[in-house]
C-alpha positions in Angstrom: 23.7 4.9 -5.9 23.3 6.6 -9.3 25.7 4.0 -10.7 23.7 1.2 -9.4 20.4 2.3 -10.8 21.9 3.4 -14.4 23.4 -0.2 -15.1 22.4 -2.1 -18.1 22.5 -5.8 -17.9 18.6 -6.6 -17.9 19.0 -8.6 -14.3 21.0 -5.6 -13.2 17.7 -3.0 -14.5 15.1 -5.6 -12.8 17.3 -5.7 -9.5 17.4 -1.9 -9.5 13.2 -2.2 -10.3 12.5 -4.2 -7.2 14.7 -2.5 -4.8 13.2 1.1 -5.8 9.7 -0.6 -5.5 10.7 -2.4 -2.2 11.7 1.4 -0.5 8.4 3.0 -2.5 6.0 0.7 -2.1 6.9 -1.3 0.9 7.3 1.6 3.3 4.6 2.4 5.7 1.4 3.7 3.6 -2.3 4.0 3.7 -2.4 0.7 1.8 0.5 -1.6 3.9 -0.6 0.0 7.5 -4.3 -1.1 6.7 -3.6 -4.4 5.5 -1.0 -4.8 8.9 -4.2 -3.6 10.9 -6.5 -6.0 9.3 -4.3 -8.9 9.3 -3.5 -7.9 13.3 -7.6 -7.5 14.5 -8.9 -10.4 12.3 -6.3 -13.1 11.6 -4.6 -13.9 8.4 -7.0 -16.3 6.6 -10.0 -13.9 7.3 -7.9 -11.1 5.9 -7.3 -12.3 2.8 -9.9 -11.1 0.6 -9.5 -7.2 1.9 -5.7 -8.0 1.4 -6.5 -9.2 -2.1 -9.1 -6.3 -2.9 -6.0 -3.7 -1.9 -3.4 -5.4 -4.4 -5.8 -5.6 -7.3 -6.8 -1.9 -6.4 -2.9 -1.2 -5.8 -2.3 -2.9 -9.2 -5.4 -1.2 -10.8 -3.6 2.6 -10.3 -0.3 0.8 -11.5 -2.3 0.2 -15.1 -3.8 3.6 -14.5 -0.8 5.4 -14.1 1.2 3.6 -16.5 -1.3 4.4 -19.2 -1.2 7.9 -19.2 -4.5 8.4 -17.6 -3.1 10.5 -14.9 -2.4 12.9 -17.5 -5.9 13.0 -18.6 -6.4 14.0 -15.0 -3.4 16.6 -15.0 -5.2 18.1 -17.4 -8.2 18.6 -15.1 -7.2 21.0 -12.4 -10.5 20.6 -10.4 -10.2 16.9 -10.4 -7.2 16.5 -8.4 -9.1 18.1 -5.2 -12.1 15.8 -6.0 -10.1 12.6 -5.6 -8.1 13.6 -3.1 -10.5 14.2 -1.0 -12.3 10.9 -1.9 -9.3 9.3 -1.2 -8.8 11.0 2.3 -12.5 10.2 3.1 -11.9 6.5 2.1 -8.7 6.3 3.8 -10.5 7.9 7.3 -13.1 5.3 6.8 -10.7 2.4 6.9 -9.3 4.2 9.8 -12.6 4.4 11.6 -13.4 0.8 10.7 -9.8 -0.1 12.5 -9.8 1.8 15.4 -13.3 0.8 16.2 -12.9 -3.4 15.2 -12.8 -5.7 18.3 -10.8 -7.7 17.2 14.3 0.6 -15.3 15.6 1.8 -19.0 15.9 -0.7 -21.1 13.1 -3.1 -19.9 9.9 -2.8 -21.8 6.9 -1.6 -20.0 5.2 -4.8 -19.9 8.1 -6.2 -17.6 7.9 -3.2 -15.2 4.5 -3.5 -14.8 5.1 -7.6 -14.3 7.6 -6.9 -11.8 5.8 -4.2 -9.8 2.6 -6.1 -9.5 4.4 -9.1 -8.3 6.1 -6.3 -5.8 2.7 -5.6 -4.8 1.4 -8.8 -4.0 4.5 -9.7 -2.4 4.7 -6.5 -0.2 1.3 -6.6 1.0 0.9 -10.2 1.7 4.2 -9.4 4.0 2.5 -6.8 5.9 -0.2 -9.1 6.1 1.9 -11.7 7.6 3.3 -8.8 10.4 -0.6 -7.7 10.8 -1.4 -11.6 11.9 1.6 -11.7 14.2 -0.1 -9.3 16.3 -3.4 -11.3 16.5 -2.1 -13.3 19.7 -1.7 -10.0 21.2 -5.8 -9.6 20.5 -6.9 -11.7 22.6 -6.7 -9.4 25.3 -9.4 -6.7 25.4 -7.5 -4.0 26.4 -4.5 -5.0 24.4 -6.8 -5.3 21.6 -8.0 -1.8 21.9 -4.7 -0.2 22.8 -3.0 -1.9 19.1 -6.0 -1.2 16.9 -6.2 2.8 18.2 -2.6 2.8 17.3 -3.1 1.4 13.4 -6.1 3.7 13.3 -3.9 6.8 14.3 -1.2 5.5 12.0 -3.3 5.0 9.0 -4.4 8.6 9.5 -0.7 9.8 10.1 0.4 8.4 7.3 -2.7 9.4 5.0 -2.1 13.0 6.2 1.8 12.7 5.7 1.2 11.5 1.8 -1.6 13.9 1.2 0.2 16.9 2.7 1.8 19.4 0.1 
């Protein structure tokens, strides 16, 4: 695997890119389970614009990180607590919100950042897609409460899981 990621024909570096950012970033999160949950209790054209708010936030700490302001905040021992737990309260919110709805190298930086933001629209629009697969499955009531307890308690699983130590 190490051979794989250290190659250096550009396509080979951008290959490597998106499949690192296809395990990272498309694997169950916060973000992907919330967007599956919305897309699942209200349908994929009335999900769009939380799905949309989540990439541009999701592409927002991209920029963030990218920049160097999370070393600014490195620097700031008693901020890390701060927005972790804003994050966690957010994140429980969302989960509240569910369970309760009825319903490379050598590339420059510029490139990465392309290709993961393209990796983040494409991601989440597919776990969109899987969220509104489950909306036939809604129009049951108890089916409908049974699926959206079981995003709620696997956005909180996996908020735990990523916030845990």
């Amino acid at each position: 695997m190490a051979g794989f990621l250290s190659l250096t024909q550009p396509w080979q570096q951008v290959l490597a890119l998106v499949f690192a950012a296809t395990v990272v970033m498309g694997s169950p999160g916060p973000a992907t389970i919330s967007v599956t949950a919305i897309g699942a209790a209200f349908g994929l054209r009335h999900s769009l614009r939380y799905t949309s708010g989540i990439i541009l936030g999701t592409t927002m700490v991209l920029l963030v990180v990218a920049s160097g302001v999370m070393a600014i905040f490195a620097l700031l021992p008693g901020m890390a607590p701060v927005l972790a737990i804003a994050s966690a309260a957010y994140i429980l919110y969302l989960a509240y919100r569910i369970g309760a709805s009825s319903g490379v190298a050598d590339l420059g930086i510029s490139t990465r950042l392309v290709v993961l933001a393209l990796m983040i629209v494409a991601i989440h629009v597919l776990w969109l897609l899987a969220g509104a697969a489950f909306a036939r499955f809604l129009r049951r009531p108890l089916a409908s409460r049974i699926i959206n307890l079981i995003f709620a308690a696997t956005l909180v699983l996996t908020t735990a899981l990523a916030a845990w130590p």
